[in-house]
Structures are given as structure tokens and as C-alpha cells.
C-alpha positions in Angstrom: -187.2 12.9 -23.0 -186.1 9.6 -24.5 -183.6 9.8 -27.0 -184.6 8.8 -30.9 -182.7 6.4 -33.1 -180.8 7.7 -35.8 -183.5 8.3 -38.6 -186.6 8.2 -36.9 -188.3 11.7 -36.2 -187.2 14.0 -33.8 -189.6 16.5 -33.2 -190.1 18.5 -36.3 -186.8 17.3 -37.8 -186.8 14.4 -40.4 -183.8 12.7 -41.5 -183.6 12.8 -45.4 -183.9 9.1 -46.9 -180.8 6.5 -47.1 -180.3 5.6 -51.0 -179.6 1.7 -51.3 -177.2 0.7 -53.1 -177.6 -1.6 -56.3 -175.8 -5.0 -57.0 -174.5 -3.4 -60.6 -173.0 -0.7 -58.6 -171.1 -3.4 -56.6 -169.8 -5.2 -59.7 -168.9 -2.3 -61.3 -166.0 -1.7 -59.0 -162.7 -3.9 -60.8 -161.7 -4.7 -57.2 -164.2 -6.7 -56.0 -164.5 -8.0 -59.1 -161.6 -9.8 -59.1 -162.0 -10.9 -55.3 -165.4 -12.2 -56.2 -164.3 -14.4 -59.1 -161.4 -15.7 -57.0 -163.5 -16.5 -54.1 -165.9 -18.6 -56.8 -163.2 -20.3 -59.0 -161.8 -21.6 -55.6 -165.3 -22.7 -53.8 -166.1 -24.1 -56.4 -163.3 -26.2 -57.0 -162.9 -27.3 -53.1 -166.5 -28.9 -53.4 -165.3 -30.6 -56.4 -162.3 -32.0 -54.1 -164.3 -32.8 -51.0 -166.3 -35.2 -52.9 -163.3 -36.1 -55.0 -161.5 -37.3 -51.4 -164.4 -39.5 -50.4 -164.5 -41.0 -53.4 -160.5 -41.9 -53.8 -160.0 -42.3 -49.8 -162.9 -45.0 -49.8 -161.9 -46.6 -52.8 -158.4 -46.8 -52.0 -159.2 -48.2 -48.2 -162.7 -49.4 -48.1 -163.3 -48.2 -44.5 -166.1 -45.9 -43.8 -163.8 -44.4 -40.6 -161.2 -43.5 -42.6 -163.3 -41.3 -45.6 -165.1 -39.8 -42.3 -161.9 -39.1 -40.7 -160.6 -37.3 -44.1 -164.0 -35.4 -44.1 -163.0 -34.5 -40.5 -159.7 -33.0 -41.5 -161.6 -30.5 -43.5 -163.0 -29.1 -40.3 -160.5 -29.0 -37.3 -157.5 -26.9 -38.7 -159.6 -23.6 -38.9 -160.7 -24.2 -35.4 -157.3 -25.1 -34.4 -155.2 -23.1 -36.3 -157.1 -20.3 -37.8 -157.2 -17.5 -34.7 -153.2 -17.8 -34.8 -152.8 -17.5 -38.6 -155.3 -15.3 -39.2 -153.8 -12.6 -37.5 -151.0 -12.7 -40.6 -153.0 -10.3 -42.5 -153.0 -8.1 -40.1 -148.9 -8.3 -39.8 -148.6 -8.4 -43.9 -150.6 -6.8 -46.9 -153.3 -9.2 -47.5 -152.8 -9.1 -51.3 -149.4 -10.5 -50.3 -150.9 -13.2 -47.8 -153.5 -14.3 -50.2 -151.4 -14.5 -53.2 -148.9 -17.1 -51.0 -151.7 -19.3 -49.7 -153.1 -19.7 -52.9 -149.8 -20.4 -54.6 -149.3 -22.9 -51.4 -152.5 -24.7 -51.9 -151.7 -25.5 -55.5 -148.8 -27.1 -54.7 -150.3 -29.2 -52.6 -153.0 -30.1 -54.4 -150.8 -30.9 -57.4 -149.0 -33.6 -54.9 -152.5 -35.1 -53.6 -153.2 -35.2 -57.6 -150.3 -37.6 -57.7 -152.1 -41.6 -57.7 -148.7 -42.5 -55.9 -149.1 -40.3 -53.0 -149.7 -42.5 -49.5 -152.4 -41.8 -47.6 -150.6 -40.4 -45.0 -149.1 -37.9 -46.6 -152.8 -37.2 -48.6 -153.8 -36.6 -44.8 -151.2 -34.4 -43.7 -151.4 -32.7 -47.5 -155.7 -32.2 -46.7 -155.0 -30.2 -43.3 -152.4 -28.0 -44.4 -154.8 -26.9 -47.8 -157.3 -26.4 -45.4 -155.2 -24.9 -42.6 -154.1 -22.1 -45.1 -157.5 -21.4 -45.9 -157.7 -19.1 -42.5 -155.0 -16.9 -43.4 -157.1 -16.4 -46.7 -160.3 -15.6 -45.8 -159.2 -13.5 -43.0 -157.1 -11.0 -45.5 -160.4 -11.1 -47.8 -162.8 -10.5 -45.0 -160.4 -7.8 -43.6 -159.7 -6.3 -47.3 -163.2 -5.9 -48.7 -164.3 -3.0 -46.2 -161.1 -1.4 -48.0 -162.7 -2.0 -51.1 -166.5 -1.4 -50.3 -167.3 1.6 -48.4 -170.3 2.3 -46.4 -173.2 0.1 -47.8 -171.4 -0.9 -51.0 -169.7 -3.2 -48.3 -172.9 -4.8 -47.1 -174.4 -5.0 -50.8 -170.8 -6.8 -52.0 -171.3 -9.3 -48.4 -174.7 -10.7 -49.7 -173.3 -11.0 -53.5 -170.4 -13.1 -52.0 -172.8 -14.9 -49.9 -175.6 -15.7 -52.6 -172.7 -17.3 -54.6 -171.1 -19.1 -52.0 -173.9 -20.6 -51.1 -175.2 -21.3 -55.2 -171.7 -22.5 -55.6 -172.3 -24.8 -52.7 -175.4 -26.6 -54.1 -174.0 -26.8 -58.0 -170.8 -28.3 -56.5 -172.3 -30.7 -53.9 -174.9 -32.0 -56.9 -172.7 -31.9 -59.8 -169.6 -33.4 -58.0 -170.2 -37.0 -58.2 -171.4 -36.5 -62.1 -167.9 -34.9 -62.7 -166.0 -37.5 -60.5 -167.8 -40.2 -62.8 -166.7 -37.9 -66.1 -162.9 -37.0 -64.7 -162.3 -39.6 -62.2 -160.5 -38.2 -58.6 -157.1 -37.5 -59.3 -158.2 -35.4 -62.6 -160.4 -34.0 -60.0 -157.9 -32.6 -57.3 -156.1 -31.4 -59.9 -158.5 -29.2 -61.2 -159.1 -27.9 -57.8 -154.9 -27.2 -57.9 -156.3 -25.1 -61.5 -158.9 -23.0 -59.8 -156.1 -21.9 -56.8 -153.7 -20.7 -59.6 -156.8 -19.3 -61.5 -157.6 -17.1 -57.9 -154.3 -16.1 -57.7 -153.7 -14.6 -61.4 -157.1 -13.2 -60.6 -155.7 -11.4 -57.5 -152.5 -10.4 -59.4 -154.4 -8.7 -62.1 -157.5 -7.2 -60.3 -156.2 -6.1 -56.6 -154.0 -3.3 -56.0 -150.7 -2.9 -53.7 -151.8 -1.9 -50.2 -149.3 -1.8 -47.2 -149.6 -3.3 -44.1 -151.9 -2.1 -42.0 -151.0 0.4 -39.6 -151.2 0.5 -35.7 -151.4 3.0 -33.4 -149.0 2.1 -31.8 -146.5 1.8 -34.6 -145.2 -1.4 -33.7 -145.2 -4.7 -35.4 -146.4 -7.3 -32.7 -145.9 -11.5 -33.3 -148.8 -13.1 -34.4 -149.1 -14.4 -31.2 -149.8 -11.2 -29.4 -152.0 -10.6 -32.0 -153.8 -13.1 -31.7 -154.9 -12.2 -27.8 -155.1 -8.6 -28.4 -157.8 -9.6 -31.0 -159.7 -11.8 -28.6 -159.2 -9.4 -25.7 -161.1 -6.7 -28.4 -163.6 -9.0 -30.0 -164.8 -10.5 -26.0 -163.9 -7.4 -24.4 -166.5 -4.9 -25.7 -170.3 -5.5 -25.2 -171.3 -4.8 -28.6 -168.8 -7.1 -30.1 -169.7 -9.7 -27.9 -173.2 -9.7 -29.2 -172.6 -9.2 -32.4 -170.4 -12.3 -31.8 -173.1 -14.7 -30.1 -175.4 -13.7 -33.0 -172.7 -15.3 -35.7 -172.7 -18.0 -33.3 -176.5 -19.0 -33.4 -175.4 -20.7 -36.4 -175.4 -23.9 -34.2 -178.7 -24.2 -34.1 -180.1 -23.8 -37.3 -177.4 -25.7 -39.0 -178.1 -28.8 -37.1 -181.3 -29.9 -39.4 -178.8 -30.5 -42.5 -176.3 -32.5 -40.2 -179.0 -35.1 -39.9 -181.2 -34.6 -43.2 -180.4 -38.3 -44.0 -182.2 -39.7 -40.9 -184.8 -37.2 -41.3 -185.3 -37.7 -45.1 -185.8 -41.6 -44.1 -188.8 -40.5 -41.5 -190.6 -38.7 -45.2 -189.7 -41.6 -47.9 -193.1 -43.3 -48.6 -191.8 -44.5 -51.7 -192.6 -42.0 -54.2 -188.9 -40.1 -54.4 -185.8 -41.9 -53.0 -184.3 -41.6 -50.1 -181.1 -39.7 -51.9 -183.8 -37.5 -53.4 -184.9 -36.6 -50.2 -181.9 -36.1 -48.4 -180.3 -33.8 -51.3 -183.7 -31.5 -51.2 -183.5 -31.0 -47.9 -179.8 -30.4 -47.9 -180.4 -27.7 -50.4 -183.2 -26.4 -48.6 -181.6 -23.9 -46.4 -179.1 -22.5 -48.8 -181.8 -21.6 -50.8 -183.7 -19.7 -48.4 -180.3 -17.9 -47.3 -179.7 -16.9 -51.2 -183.1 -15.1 -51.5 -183.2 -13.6 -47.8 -179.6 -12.1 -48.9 -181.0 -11.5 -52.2 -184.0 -9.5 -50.3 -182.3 -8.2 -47.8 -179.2 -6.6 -49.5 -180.9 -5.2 -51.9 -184.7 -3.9 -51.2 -184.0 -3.0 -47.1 -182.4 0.1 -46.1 -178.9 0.1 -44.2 -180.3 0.7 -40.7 -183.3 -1.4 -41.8 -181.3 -4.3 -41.7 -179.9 -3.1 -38.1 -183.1 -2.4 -36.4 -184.2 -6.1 -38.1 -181.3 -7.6 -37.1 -182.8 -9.3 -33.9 -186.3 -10.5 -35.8 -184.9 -12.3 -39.1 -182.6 -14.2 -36.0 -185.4 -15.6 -34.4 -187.0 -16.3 -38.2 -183.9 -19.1 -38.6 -185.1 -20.8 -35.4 -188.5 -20.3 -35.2 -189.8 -22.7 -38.3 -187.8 -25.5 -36.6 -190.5 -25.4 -33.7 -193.0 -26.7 -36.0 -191.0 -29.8 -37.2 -192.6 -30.9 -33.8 -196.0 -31.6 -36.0 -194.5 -33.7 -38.4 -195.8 -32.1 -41.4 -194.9 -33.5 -45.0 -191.6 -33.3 -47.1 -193.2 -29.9 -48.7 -194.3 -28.7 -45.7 -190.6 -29.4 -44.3 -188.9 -28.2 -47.4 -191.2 -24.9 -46.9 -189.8 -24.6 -43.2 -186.1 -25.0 -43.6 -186.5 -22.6 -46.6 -188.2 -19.9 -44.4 -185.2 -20.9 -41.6 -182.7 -19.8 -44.4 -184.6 -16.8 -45.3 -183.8 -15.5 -41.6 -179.9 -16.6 -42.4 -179.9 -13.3 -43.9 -179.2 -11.1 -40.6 -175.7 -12.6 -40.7 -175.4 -9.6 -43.3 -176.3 -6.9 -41.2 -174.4 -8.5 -38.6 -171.1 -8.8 -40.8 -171.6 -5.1 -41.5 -172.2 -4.1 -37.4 -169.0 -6.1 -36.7 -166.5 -4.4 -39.2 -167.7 -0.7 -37.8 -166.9 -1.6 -34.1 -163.4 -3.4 -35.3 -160.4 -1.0 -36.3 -158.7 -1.6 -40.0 -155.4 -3.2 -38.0 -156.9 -5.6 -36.1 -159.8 -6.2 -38.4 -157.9 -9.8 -40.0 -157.7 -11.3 -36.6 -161.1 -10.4 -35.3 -162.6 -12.1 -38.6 -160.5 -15.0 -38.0 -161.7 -15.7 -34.4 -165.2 -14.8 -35.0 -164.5 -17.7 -38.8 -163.1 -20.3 -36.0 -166.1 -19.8 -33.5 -168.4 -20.8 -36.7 -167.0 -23.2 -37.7 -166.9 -24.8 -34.2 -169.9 -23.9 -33.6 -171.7 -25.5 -36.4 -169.6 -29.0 -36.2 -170.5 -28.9 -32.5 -174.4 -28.5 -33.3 -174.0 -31.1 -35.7 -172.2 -33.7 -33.6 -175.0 -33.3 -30.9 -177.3 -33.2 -33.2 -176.3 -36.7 -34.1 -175.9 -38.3 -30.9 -179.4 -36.8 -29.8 -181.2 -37.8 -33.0 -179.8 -41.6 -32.5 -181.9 -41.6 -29.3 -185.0 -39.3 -30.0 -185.3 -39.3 -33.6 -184.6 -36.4 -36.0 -188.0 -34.9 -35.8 -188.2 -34.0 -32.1 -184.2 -33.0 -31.9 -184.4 -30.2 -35.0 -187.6 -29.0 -33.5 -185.3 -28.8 -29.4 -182.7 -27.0 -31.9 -185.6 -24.9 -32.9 -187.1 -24.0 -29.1 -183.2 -23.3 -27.8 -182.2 -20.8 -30.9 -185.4 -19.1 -30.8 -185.0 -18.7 -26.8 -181.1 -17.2 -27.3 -182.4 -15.1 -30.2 -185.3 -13.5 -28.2 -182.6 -12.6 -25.8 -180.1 -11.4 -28.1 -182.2 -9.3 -29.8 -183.0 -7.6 -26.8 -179.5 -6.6 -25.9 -179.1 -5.7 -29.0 -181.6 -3.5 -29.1 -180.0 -1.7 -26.3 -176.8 -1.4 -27.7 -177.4 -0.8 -32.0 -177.8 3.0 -31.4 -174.3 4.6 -31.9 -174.0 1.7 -35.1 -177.2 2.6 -36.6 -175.5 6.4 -36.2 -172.1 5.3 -37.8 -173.7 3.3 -40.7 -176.1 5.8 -41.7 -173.7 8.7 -41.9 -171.0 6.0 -44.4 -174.6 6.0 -46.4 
């Protein structure tokens, strides 16, 4: 006789409901309080500054290389750096390691707020801001399951995402405004306000924890770390997939790395290009904030698990049908629906932290943060190159066709392999 998932029937028996957790429940608890307005205070802030850097790198060279290669800087340190320093908050207590790197990026931000730094040294001072942002996310992505238990967790991950995401648009469309209003330097050095604001945040609302603890005892390097968290994210099955599914990101980010060729293929004249290219920007992140909106709070915990594999084809699947060339609200309609499917991340996120253990949880995050990030600047780049040849229409609808194909057959082996989750989830619940 085949064996049941957890919660379906099983002869006679019936599993009694899961209860859902609500948002106000979440924000309730002073904890995540306090990491969620530190996590917004400094987003916000860093969209501020990336515009801010454009703006004062182009004015003060005049060379379109140069402001790319700043905007490049903001990339390549968590994919470089960020699997070794991650694995700090796995050594130290987090509170500890994200109290230093905020403390560390408002100095530095204080110095690229000075008119008379060179522009070398505003280089070197970019990377290391953003180099120290690993280290921090991985003790917040490895502290919050201490915070939130069972589905709390997964109820506080779409919160966070919703505003990182809402904090992405205001910033990206109200940054040039402010930049006219405050000019750069007044700009950076608000972002240097919001890191001290996170920090007296994190001193007030988060509690003392030790170190984690191993099983061994022992206190590794970060080195050794580091590859026993890859040998444990790539060297269980489960992981692996829930790893590739992070990774389809590549894919359905691509549309907004070329929304400015794509927006020029919709002007007729009526709205601006800008318009355009800003609506379609904005597009996705919308989509993701009501699929996490939706998802966190109206599907049950296993619901999410057992949908996992369907709302990751949904984020490929409406790229297909760029391939008719419908009109900027058709379009708009699509890329919304693609960011609707966004929302399995969540469930995702949640599968991951019950297959990773507490001490090596801050490393695993920071892999799994690198592999994103490389993942979507590498779908972008190609992106580029391809659209410069085809034009953006047929490459976001290739994008579209290959996600959809590696969804469909991650869905399947996840399918095969959710069972003893579903089990583990729905008995936190």
C-alpha cells in the first residue's frame, strides 16, 4: 500500500487542521520587531546610496564605464566574499556580528560622505560596505528561526520580504527626487544614519544569545566552515533541490535586466520611455509582494510545500507568452503574474532551515545568498548579450521556455523528496 503524505487521509484517520498563523501575531513578538525595522531603516537607505553613487561617480568623472563599474562593485563582493564571511555567525553570536558590521558600515559611509574622498578610495570604501553585508544577512537569516518557531518563521519570511521588496520600489522611485532635494554627499550620509539607526535598533530589541553550539564541541576557522557548509548544503539531495529552486531566480529576473530595451519595443508615444521602463521595473516586485502577501497568510504550512513546485513554474511560465508581443498592459499583467509565483521562495526558505542544523545554519544561508546573487547578475548579463542580437521580446520569452523546463523537473524531484519535511513542518505547527 502506498504510503500517505502527512495530512492527507489515511484510512479512517484524519489529521486535525493546521491553524495559520497571522501577520499581527508575528509583529507582536519585540524580537522580530526590532530585526524587521533594522532590516528596513538599512534597505532603505542603501537604495538611497546606490542612486546617490551614480549620480556623484558620473558627475565627478563623466564616464558611463566608470558609474557602471561602481554599480558593479555592489555585486561581486557577496559572490566573492560572502561564503567565507558568512560562516562568522556561525563562529560568533550573531547579535555580536551584526552589531560590528553595522557599526563598520557607518564608518565607512561617513568617509564616502566626505566631498574630498578620491575615487579610489570611494571604490575600495563601496566593496568593503557591501562585502560586510554577507556576514549580516547571514547572522539575520540564521537568527530569525531562533526567533520564529514553526510557521511564525515562514509568516515573519514573507513580512520581511513584502518590505524588502516595497522598500525596493519607494527607494528606486523616490531616490533621484531626494538626490535633487539633499544632493549625494547628504545622501550617503544618511545611509551612514540608517546603519547606526539598525544598530541601536539591535541593541535595544535583540537579546544575548551565545554562539552556537557544535556537536562536536569544537570551534573550527571560518575556513573549514565554510567547506563543511558546502559539503552539507551540495551533499544531501534534499538540500540540493531546495538549492536549485533558489537558483531559478536566473531566469525570471532576466526581464528587469533588460526592461529598457523592452520598454523601447512598447513606447508609441503616449507614456515615455522612462515611464515604461520604471513600470516594468516595478512590475515583478509587485506581483512578489501580493503572492507573499497570499501565500503567507491564506495557505496552510504544508500547502505551501506540496505547492512549492507549481507557483515555480507560475514565475516562468507567463514569460512564454512575451513570444506574442502583446501590449505594455498585457506585459505589465504577465511579469506581475511571474512575481506572483516569486512567492514559493517562501516555502522554500522554510524547507531549507528544517534540513540545515542551528550551527551551521549562518553558512548554509550565506552560500545559498552568494549562489543568488550570481545567479541573477549571470542571467542578466546573458540576458544582455542575447537581447543585443535577438531583441528583448524573443530572449525573456527563451528565459521563459528554459525556467519553465528546469521547474517541471524540479518539481518532480521534489515531489519525491518533501515527505519527511511536510512531516517536520506540520508537527512545529
Amino acid at each position: 500500500m502506498a504510503a500517505t503524505e502527512p495530512g492527507r487521509l489515511s484510512g479512517r484517520h484524519r489529521r486535525p487542521p493546521e491553524t495559520r498563523v497571522t501577520y499581527r501575531e508575528v509583529v507582536a513578538i519585540p524580537e522580530f520587531r526590532s530585526l524587521w525595522l533594522g532590516q528596513g531603516m538599512s534597505m532603505l537607505g542603501d537604495q538611497l546610496a546606490q542612486v546617490a553613487l551614480a549620480v556623484l561617480v558620473y558627475s565627478r568623472t563623466a564616464s558611463p564605464l566608470a558609474t557602471a563599474s561602481v554599480y558593479a562593485l555592489t555585486y561581486l563582493p557577496p559572490i566573492l566574499g560572502g561564503p567565507l564571511l558568512a560562516g562568522l555567525a556561525d563562529r560568533y553570536p550573531r547579535r555580536r556580528v551584526m552589531l560590528l558590521c553595522d557599526l563598520l558600515r557607518a564608518l565607512m559611509m561617513a568617509a564616502m560622505a566626505v566631498p574630498a574622498t578620491p575615487f579610489p578610495v570611494l571604490c575600495a570604501l563601496v566593496f568593503c560596505v557591501v562585502l560586510l553585508g554577507a556576514p549580516f544577512s547571514a547572522a539575520r537569516a540564521a537568527l530569525l528561526p531562533e526567533v520564529l518557531e514553526g510557521d511564525r518563521y515562514v509568516v515573519g519570511s514573507a513580512l520581511q520580504n513584502m518590505t524588502n521588496q516595497a522598500v525596493q520600489m519607494l527607494g528606486f522611485a523616490a531616490g533621484g527626487a531626494a538626490i535633487a532635494v539633499l544632493g549625494p554627499y547628504r545622501a550617503l550620509a544618511l545611509d551612514c544614519a540608517t546603519f547606526l539607526g539598525s544598530a541601536l535598533v539591535i541593541v535595544a530589541g535583540v537579546r544575548r544569545r551565545p554562539a552556537p553550539e557544535r556537536e562536536d564541541g569544537e570551534r573550527p576557522s571560518v575556513w573549514r566552515m565554510t567547506r563543511t557548509g558546502a559539503r552539507l548544503v551540495f551533499g544531501e539531495r534534499r538540500l540540493r533541490t531546495l538549492v536549485l529552486f533558489a537558483l531559478l531566480c536566473g531566469f525570471y529576473v532576466l526581464p528587469e535586466g533588460i526592461a529598457a530595451p523592452y520598454a523601447a519595443t512598447l513606447a508609441d508615444g503616449r507614456v515615455p520611455v522612462a515611464v515604461i521602463t520604471g513600470l516594468l521595473m516595478a512590475a515583478m516586485p509587485t506581483g512578489t509582494v501580493l503572492g507573499a502577501f497570499v501565500f503567507g497568510r491564506f495557505v496552510t504550512p504544508t500547502g505551501r510545500l506540496r505547492g512549492m513546485g507549481w507557483l515555480a513554474m507560475l514565475t516562468c511560465a507567463p514569460l512564454v507568452l512575451c513570444v506574442v508581443r502583446p501590449p505594455l498592459e498585457g506585459v505589465l499583467a504577465l511579469w506581475v503574474l511571474s512575481g506572483v509565483g516569486g512567492a514559493y521562495q517562501l516555502a522554500a526558505n522554510a524547507a531549507f532551515v528544517q534540513c540545515v542544523p542551528p550551527s551551521g545554519r549562518a553558512a548554509a544561508f550565506g552560500l545559498v545568498q552568494s549562489g543568488l546573487m550570481a545567479a541573477q547578475g549571470t542571467g542578466i548579463l546573458v540576458g544582455g548579450a542575447a537581447a543585443q542580437r535577438l531583441g528583448p521580446e524573443p530572449v525573456v520569452t527563451l528565459a521563459g521556455v528554459a525556467g519553465l523546463c528546469a521547474a517541471a523537473v524540479l518539481a518532480v524531484l521534489w515531489t519525491e523528496s518533501r515527505t519527511e519535511i511536510i512531516a517536520k513542518v506540520r508537527a512545529a505547527a
